[in-house]
C-alpha positions as CSV (number, residue, x, y, z in Angstrom):
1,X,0.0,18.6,-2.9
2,X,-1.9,17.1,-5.9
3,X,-0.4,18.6,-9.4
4,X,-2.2,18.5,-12.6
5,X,-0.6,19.2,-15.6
6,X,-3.3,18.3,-19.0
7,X,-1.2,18.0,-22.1
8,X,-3.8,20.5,-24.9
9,X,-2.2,17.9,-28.0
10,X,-2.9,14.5,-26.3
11,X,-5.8,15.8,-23.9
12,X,-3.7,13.4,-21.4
13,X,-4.4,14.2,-17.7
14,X,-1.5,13.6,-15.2
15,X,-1.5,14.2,-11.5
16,X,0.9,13.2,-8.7
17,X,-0.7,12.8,-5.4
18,X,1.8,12.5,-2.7
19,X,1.9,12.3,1.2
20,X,-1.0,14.6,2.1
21,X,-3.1,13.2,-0.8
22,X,-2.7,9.5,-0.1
23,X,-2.6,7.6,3.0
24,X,-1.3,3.9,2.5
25,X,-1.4,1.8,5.8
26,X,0.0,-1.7,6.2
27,X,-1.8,-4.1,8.9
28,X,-0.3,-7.2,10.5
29,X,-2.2,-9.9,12.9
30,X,-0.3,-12.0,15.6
31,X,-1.6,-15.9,15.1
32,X,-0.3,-19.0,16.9
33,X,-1.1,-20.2,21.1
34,X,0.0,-16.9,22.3
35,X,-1.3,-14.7,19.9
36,X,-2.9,-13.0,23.2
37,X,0.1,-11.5,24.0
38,X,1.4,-10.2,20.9
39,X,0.5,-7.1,18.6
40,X,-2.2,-7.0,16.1
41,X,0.3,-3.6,14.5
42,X,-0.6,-0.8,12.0
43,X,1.9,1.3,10.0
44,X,1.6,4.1,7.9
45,X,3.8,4.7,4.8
46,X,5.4,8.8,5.5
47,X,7.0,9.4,2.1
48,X,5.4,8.3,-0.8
49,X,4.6,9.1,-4.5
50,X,1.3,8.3,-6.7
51,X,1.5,9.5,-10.3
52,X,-2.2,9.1,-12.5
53,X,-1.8,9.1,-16.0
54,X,-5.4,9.3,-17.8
55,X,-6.3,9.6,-21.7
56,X,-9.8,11.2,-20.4
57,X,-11.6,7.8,-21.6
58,X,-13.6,5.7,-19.9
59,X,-10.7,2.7,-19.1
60,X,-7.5,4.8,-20.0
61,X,-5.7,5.1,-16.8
62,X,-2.9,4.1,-15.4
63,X,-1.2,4.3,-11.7
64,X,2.6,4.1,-10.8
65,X,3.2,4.4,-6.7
66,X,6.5,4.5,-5.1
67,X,6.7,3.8,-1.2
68,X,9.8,4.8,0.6
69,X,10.3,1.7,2.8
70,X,12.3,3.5,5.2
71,X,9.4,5.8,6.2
72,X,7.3,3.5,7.8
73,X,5.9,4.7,11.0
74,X,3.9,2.7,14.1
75,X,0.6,3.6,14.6
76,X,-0.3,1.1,17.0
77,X,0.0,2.6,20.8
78,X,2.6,0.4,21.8
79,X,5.2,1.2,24.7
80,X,8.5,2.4,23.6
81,X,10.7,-0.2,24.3
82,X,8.4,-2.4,22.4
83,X,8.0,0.5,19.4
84,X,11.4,0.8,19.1
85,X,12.0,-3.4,19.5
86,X,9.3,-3.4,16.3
87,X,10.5,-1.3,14.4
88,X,14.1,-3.0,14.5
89,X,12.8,-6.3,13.2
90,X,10.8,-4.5,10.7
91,X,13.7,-2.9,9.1
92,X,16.2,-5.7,10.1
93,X,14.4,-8.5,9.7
94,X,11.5,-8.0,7.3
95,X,11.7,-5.6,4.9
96,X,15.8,-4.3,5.0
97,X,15.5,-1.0,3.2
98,X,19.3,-0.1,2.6
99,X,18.9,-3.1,0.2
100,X,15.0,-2.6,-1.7
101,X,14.3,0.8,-0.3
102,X,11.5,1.2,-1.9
103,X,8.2,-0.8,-2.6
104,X,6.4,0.0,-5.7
105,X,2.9,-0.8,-7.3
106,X,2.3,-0.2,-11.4
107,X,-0.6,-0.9,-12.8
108,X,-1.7,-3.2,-16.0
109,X,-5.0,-2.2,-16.4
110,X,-7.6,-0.2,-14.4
111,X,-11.8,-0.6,-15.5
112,X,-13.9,1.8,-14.2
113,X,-17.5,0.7,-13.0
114,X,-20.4,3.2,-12.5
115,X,-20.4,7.0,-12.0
116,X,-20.7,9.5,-9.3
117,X,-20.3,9.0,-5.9
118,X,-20.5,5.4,-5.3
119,X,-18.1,4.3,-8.7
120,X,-15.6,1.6,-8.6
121,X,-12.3,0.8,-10.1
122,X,-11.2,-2.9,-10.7
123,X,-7.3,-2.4,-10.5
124,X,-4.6,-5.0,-11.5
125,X,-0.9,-5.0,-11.6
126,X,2.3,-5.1,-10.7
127,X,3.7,-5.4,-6.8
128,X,7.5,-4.8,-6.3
129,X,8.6,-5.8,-2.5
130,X,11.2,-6.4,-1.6
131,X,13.2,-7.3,-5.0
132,X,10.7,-9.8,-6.0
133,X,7.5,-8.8,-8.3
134,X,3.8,-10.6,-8.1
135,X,0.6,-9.2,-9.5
136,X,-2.2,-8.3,-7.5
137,X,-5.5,-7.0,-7.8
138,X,-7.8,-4.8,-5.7
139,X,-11.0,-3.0,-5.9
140,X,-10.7,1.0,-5.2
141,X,-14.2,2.2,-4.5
142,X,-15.7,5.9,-4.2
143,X,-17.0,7.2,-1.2
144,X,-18.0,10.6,-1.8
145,X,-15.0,12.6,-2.4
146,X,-12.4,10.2,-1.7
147,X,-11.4,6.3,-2.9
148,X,-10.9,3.6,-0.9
149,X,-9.8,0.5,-0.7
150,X,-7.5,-2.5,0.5
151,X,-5.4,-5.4,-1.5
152,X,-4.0,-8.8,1.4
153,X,-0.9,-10.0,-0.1
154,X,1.1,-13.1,1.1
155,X,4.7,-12.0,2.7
156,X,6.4,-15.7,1.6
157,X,5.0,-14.6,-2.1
158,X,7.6,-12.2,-1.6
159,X,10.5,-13.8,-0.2
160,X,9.4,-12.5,3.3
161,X,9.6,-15.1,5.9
162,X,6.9,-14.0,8.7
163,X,8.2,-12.8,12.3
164,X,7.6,-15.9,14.8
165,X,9.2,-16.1,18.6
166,X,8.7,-18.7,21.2
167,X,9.4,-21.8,19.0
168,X,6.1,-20.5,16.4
169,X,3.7,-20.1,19.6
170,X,3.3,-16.4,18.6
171,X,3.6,-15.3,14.9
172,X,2.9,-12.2,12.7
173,X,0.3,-14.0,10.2
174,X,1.5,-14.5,6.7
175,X,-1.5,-12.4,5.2
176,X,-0.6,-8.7,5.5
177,X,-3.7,-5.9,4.4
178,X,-2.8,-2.7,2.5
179,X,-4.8,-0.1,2.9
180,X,-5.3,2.7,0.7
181,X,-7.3,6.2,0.7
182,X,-6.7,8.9,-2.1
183,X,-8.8,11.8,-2.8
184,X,-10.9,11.8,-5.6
185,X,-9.2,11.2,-8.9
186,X,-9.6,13.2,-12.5
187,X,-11.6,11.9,-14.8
């Protein structure tokens, strides 16, 4: 699924990674008294759309990703009434994709550390989720052919106001991880 197109003039490398490329997974934690009998959940993002922009130099990347909100899917072998109960407050409650349907990540600045097979990438920019915007910054590092890496974010730093029943006594935890895996990238 991974195009590259390389621009002779500019020697500028693009490449969009999509679905099969990239996996983006989203984990939540329960917290509170009775944490015990809540879900610690992952989700994996279905539809998505990474687009690499490099100049062929050392720091001269950037990254645009585009998550379609509505294709989040479960992971976490729950029963079905529950699946389909999460789900519903996911959409409903949390993240309402018929108004921000999508979430999307652009980045500001991108510094490659080391070469080969164990390189890193300091990443930082900008986090769209639901209609509100907040930088973040994450470390991407290589693992032989493919890049890893994860960024926690606060839900109230974007307007989200974390899942709680029984008075508070069992909560989703405000810090939700990101996870990301992409195959190797050019350059």
């Amino acid at each position: 699924m991974c195009h590259r197109t390389i621009s002779a003039m500019s020697r500028t490398q693009r490449s969009s990674f999509g679905p099969g490329d990239v996996e983006v997974v989203v984990l939540t934690t329960s917290t509170g008294p009775l944490a015990r009998l809540g879900h610690d959940l992952s989700f994996r993002v279905a539809r998505l759309q990474v687009d690499v922009t490099s100049d062929g130099g050392e720091d001269g990347a950037e990254v645009e990703a585009t998550l379609q909100v509505d294709s989040l899917e479960l992971l976490s072998p729950v029963s079905d009434r529950d699946r389909a109960d999460i789900m519903k407050r996911v959409r409903k409650d949390v993240l309402r994709p018929k108004r921000w349907p999508e979430i999307r990540f652009r980045s500001s600045r991108i510094f490659k550390h080391g070469e080969g097979e164990h390189a890193r990438l300091s990443v930082a920019g900008d986090l769209t989720l639901c209609g509100t915007t907040r930088p973040v910054s994450f470390e991407v590092i290589r693992d032989r052919n493919e890049w890893g890496g994860q960024v926690v974010i606060r839900q109230p730093d974007f307007g989200i106001k974390p899942f709680k029943v029984a008075f508070g006594g069992l909560r989703v935890s405000p810090e939700v991880t990101i996870q990301l895996r992409t195959p190797s990238l050019p350059g």
